[in-house]
C-alpha positions as a Markdown table, in Angstrom:
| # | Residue | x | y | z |
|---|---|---|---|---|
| 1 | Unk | 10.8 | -8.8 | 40.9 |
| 2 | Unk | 13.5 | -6.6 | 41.1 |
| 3 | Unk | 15.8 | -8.6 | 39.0 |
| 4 | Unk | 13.6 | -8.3 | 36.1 |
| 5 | Unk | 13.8 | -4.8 | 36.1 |
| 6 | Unk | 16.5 | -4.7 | 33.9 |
| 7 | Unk | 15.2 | -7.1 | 31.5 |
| 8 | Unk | 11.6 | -5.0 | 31.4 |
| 9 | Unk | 13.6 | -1.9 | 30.8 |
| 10 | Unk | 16.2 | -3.5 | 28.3 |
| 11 | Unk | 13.1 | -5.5 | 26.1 |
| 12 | Unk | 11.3 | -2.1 | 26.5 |
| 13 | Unk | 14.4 | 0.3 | 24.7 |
| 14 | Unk | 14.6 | -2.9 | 22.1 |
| 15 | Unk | 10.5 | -2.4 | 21.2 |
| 16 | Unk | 11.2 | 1.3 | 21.0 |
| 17 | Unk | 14.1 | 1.0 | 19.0 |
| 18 | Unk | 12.8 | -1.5 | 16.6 |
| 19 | Unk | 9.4 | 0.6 | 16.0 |
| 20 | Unk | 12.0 | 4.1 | 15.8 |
| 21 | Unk | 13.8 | 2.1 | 12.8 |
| 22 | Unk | 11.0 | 0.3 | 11.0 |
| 23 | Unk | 10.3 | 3.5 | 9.1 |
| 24 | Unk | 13.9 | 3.5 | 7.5 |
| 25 | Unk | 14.0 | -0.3 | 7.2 |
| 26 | Unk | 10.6 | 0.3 | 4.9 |
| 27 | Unk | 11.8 | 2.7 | 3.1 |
| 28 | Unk | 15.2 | 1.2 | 2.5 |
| 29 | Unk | 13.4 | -1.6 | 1.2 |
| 30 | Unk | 11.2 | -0.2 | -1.3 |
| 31 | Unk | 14.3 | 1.6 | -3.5 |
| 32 | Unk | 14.6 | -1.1 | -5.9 |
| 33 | Unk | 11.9 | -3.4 | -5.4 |
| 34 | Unk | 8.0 | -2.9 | -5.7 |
| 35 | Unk | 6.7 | -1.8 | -2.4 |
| 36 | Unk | 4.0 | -4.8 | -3.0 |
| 37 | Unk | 6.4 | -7.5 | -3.6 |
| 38 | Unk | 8.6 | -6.6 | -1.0 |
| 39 | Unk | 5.2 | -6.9 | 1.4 |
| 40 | Unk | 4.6 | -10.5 | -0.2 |
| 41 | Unk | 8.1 | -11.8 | 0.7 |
| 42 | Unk | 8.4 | -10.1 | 4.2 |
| 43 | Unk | 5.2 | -11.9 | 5.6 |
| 44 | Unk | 5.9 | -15.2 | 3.8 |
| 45 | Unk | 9.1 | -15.1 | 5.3 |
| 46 | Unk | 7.7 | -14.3 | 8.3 |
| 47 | Unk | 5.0 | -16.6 | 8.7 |
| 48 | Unk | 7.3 | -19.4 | 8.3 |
| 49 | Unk | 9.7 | -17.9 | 11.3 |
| 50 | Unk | 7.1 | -17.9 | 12.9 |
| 51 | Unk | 5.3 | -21.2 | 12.5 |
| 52 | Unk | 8.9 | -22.6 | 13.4 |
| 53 | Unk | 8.9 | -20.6 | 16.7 |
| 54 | Unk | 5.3 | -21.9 | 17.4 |
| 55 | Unk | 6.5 | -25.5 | 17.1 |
| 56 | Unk | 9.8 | -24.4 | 19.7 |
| 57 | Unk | 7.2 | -23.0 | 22.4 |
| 58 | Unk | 4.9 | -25.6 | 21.6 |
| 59 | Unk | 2.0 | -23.5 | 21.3 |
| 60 | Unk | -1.0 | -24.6 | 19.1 |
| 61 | Unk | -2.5 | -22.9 | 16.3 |
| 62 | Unk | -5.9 | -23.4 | 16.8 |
| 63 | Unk | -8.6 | -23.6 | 13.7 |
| 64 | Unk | -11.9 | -23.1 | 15.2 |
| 65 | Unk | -14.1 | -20.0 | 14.1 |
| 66 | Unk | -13.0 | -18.0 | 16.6 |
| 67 | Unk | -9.3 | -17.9 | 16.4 |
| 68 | Unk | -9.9 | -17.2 | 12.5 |
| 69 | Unk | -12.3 | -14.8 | 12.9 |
| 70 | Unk | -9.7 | -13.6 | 15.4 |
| 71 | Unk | -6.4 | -14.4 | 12.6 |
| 72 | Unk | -8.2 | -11.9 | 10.3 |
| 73 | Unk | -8.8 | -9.5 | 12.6 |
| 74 | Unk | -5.4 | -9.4 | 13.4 |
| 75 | Unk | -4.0 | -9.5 | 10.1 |
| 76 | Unk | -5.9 | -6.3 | 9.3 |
| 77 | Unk | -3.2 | -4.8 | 11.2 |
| 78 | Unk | -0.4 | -6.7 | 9.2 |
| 79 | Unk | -2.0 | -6.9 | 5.6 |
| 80 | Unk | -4.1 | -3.6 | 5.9 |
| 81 | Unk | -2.3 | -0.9 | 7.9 |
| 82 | Unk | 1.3 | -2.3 | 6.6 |
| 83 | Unk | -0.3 | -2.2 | 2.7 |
| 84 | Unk | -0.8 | 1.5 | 3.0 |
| 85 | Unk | 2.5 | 2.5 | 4.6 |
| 86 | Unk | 4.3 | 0.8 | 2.1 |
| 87 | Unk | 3.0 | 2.5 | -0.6 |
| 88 | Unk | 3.2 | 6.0 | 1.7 |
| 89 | Unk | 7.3 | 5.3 | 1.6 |
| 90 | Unk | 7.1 | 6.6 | -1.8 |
| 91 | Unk | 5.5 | 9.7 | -0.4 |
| 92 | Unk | 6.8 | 10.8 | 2.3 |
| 93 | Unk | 10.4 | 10.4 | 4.5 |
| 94 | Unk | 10.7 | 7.9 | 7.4 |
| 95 | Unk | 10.9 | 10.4 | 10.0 |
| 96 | Unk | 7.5 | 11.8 | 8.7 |
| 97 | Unk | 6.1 | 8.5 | 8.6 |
| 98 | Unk | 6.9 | 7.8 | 12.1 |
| 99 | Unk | 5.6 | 11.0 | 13.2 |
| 100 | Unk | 1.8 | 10.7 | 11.2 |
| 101 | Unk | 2.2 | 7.4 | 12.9 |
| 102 | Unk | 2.5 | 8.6 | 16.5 |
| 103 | Unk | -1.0 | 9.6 | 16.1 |
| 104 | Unk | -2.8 | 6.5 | 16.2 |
| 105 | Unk | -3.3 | 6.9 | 20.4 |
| 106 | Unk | -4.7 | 9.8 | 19.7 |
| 107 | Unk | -7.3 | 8.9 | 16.6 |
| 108 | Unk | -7.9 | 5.2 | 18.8 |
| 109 | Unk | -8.9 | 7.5 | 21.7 |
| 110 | Unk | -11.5 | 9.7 | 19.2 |
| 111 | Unk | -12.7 | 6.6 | 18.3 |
| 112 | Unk | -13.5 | 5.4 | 21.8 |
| 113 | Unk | -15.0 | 8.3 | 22.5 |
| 114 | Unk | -17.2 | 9.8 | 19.8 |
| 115 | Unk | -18.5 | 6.3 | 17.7 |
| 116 | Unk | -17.5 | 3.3 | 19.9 |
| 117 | Unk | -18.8 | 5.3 | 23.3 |
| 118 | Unk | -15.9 | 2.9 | 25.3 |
| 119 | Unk | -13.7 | 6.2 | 26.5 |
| 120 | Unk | -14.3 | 9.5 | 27.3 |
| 121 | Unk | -11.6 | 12.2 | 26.9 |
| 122 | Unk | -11.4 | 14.9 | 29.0 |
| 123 | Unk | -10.5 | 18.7 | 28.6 |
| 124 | Unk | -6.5 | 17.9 | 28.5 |
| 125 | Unk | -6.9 | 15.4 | 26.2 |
| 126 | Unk | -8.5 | 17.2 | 24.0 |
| 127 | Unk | -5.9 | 20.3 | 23.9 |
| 128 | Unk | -3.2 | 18.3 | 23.6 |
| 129 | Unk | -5.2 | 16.7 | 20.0 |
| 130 | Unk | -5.6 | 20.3 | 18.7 |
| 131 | Unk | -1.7 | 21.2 | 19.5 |
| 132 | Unk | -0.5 | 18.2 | 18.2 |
| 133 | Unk | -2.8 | 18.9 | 14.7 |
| 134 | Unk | -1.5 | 22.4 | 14.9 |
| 135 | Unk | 2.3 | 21.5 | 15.4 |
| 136 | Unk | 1.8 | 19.1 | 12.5 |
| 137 | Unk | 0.5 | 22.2 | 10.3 |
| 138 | Unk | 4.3 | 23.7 | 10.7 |
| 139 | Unk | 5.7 | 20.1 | 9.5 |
| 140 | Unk | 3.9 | 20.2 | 6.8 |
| 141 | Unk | 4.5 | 24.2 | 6.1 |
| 142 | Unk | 7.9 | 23.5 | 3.9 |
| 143 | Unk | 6.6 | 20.9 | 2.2 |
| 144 | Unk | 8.6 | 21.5 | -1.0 |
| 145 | Unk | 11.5 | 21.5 | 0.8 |
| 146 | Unk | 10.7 | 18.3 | 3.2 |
| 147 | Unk | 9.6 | 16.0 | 0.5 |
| 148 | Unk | 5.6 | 16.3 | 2.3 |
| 149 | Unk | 3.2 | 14.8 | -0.5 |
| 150 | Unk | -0.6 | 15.0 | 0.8 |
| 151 | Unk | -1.0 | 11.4 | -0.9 |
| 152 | Unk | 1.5 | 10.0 | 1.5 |
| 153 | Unk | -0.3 | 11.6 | 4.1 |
| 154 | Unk | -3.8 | 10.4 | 3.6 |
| 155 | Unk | -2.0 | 6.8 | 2.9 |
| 156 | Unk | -0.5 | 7.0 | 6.3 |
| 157 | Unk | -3.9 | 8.0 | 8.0 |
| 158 | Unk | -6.1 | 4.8 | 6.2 |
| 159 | Unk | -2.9 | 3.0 | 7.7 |
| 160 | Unk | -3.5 | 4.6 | 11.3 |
| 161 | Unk | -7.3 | 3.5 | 11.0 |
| 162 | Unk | -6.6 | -0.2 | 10.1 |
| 163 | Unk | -4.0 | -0.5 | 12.7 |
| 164 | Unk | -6.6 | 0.9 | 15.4 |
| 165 | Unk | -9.8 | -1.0 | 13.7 |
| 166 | Unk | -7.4 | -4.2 | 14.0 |
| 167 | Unk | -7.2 | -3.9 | 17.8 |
| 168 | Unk | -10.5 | -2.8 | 18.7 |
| 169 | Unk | -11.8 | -6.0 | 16.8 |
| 170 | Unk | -8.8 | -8.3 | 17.8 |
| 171 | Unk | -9.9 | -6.9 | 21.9 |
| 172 | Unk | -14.0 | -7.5 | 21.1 |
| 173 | Unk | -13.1 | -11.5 | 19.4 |
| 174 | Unk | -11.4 | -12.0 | 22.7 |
| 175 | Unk | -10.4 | -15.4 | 21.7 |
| 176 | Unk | -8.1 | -17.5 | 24.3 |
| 177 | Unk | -5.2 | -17.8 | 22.4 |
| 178 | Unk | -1.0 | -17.1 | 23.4 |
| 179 | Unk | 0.2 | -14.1 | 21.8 |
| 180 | Unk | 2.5 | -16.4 | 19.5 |
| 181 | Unk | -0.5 | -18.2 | 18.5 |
| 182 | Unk | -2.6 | -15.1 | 17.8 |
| 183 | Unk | 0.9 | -13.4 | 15.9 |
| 184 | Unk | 1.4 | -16.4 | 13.8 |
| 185 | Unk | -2.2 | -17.2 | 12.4 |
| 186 | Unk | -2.4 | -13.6 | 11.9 |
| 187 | Unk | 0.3 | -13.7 | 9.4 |
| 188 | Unk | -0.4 | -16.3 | 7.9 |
| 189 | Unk | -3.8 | -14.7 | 6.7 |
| 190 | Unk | -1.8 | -12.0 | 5.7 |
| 191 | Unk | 0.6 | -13.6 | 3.4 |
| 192 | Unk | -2.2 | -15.9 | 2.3 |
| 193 | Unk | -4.5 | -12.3 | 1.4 |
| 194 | Unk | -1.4 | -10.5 | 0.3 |
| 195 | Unk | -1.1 | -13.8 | -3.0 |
| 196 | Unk | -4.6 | -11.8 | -4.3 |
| 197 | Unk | -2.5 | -8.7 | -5.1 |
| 198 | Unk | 0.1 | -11.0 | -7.5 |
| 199 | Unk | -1.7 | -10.7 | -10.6 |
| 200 | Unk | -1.5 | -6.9 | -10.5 |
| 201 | Unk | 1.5 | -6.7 | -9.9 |
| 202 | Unk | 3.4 | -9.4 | -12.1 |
| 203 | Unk | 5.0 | -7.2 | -14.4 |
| 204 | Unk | 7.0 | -5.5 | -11.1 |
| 205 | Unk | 8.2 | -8.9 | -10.2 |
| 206 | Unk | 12.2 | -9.0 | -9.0 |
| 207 | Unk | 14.1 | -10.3 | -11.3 |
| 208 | Unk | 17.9 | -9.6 | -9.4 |
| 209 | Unk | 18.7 | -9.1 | -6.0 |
| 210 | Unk | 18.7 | -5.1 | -4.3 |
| 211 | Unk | 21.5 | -3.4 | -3.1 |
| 212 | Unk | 22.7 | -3.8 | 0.5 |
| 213 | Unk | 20.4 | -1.1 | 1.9 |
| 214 | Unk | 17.5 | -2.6 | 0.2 |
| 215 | Unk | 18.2 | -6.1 | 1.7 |
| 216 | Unk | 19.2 | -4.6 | 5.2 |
| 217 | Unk | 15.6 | -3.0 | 4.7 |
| 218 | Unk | 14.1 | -6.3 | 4.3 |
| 219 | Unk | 15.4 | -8.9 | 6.7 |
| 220 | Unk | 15.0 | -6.3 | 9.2 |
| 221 | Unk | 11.3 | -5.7 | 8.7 |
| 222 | Unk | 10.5 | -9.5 | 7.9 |
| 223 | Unk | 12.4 | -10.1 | 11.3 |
| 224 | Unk | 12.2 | -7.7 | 13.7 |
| 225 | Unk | 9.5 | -6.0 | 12.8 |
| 226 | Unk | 7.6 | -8.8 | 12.1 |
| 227 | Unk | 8.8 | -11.5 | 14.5 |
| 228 | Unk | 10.6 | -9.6 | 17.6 |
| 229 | Unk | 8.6 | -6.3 | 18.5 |
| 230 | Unk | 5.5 | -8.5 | 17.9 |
| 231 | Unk | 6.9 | -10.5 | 20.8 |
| 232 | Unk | 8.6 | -7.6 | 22.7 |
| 233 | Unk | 5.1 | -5.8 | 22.3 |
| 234 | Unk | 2.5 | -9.3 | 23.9 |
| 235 | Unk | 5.5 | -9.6 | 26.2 |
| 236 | Unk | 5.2 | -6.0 | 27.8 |
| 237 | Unk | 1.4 | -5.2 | 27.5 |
| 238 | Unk | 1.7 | -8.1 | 30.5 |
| 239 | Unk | 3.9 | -6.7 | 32.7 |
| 240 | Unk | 3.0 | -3.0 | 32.2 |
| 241 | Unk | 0.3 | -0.8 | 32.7 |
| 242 | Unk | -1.5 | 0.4 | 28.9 |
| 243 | Unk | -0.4 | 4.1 | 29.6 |
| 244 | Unk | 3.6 | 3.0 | 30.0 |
| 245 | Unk | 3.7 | 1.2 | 27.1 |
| 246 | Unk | 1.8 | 3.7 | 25.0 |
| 247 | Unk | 5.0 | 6.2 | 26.2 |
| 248 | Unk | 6.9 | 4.7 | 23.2 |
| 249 | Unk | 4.4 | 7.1 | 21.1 |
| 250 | Unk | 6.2 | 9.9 | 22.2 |
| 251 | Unk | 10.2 | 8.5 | 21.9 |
| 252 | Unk | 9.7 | 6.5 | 18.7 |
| 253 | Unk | 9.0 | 9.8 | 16.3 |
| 254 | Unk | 11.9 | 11.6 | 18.1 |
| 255 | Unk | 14.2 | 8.6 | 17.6 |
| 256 | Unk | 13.2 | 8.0 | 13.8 |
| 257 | Unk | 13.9 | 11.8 | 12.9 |
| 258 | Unk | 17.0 | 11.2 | 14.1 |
| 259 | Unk | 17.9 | 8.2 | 12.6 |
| 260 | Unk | 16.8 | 9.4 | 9.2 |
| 261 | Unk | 18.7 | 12.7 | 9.3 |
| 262 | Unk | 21.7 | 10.7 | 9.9 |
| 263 | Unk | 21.4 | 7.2 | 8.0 |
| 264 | Unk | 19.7 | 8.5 | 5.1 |
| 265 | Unk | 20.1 | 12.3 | 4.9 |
| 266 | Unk | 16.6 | 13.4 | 5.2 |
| 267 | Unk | 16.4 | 17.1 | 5.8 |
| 268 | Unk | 14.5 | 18.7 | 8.8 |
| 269 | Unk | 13.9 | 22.1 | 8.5 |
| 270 | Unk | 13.8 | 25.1 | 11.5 |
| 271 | Unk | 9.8 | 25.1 | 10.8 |
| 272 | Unk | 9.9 | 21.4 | 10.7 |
| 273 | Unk | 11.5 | 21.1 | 13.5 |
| 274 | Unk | 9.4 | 23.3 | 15.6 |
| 275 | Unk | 6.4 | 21.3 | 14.8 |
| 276 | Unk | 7.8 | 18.6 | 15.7 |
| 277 | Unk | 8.4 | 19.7 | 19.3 |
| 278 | Unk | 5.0 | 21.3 | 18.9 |
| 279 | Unk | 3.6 | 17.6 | 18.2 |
| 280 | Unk | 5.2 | 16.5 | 20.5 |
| 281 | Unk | 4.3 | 18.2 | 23.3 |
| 282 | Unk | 0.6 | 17.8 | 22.3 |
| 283 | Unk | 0.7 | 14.0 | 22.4 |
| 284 | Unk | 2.6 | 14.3 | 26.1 |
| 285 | Unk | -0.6 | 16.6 | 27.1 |
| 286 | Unk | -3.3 | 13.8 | 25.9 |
| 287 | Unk | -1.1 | 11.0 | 27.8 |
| 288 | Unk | -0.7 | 13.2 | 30.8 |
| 289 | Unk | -3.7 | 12.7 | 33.0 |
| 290 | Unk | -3.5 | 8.4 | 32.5 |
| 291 | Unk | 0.7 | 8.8 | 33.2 |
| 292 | Unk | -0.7 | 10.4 | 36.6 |
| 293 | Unk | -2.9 | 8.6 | 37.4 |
| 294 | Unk | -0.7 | 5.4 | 37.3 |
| 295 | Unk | 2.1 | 7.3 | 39.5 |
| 296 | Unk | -0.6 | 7.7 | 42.2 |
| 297 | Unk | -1.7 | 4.6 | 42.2 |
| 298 | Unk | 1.5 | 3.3 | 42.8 |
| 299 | Unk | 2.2 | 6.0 | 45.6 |
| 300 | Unk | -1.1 | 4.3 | 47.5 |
């Protein structure tokens, strides 16, 4: 067992790393090229990486009407949250993105506890929501300077929504199938639901191939974005406990502000950056008393 610590830890800082860097990657992506085409291509590409991994593992891809039912539920996440950060990379920078995006936990966890009645949050939890919505007040406070557009946020937060909706649904389905299975059928309802968007969107259709950011953009989201922290992601959630994983909320804004300040020059203002930390420290509070209550369990 403790042999595979390293290999836990190292697949771990990859899953982080590749969810800090999606934000740029879409971004990058959607310079020259439609942000709706560029969706298209990534998860046909992808499904067909990832129907050629299925036949290496040698997993099935079953077609009964409960691994469909359970296909669209997961491609809600891929086809519905991914749709509406797309089109917020026009609004907002990727640091920003990643930040709104850190707050899914926190919206999943309002959803457990006021409609779906499956969680209740206690008095911490709820403190830490309200200084994480208040630390996000400063980010937004210089928004002429930090290229903030309220349409990019309300994209980002239908995106959140989908992404949460996705798992609660893929979790109720329950259907028995490997998480290669459940990745690929998944996709392939997405590309399959994402053909339905071609007619609007004909006259946008690429006619030469982006620049090298652009395509760096691209293969790295219809790769690993789509294919590796997919498999990173089933590959941890068995091997770790929920509250360890969801840890990579708090690094993967940080890491993302960083990487856009310096790979693509996005400013971050002193008020920015205070809300940042202010965001920050909110989401640590809501993840405290479940990150405690693992450590003592593993004392006793």
């Amino acid at each position: 067992m403790k042999s595979s610590l390293p290999v836990t830890a190292s697949i771990y800082a990859l899953l982080v790393l590749i969810w800090a860097t999606t934000p740029l990657a879409i971004v990058w992506s959607v310079q020259e090229v439609h942000p709706m085409w560029v969706l298209i291509i990534r998860y046909f590409g992808a499904s067909i990486i990832a129907l050629f991994l299925l036949k290496l593992m040698r997993d099935p891809l079953p077609f009964d009407q409960t691994s469909l039912k359970s296909y669209v539920a997961g491609s809600l996440n891929l086809i519905g949250a991914q749709l509406f950060i797309y089109l917020a990379a026009n609004y907002l920078t990727s640091g920003l993105m990643a930040l709104i995006f850190g707050f899914s936990p926190l919206i999943a966890g309002l959803i457990g506890h006021v409609i779906l009645k499956t969680q209740r949050l206690i008095w911490l939890q709820w403190l830490g929501m309200a200084i994480a919505v208040s630390g996000l007040t400063f980010v937004f406070a210089d928004s002429a300077d930090s290229k903030i557009n309220p349409i990019g946020v309300v994209l980002m937060l239908i995106s959140i929504v989908s992404y949460i909706s996705s798992i609660f649904w893929v979790k109720q389905i329950n259907a028995p199938l490997s998480p290669m299975s459940q990745a690929a059928g998944s996709l392939l309802v997405s590309a399959l639901g994402s053909v339905l968007m071609i007619p609007f969107i004909w006259q946008h259709m690429p006619t030469r191939l982006p620049g090298t950011e652009a395509m760096i953009g691209f293969v790295f989201t219809m790769i690993m974005s789509s294919i590796v922290a997919m498999l990173c992601y089933f590959w941890l959630i068995r091997r770790l406990a929920a509250s360890t994983v969801s840890l990579s909320n708090v690094m993967t804004p940080v890491i993302a502000l960083v990487l856009g300040a310096t790979l693509n020059h996005e400013h971050i203002s002193p008020n920015a950056f205070f809300g940042i930390v202010v965001v920050m420290f909110g989401i640590v509070m809501y993840f405290w008393k479940e990150w405690r209550e693992q450590y003592f369990s593993k004392l006793h």
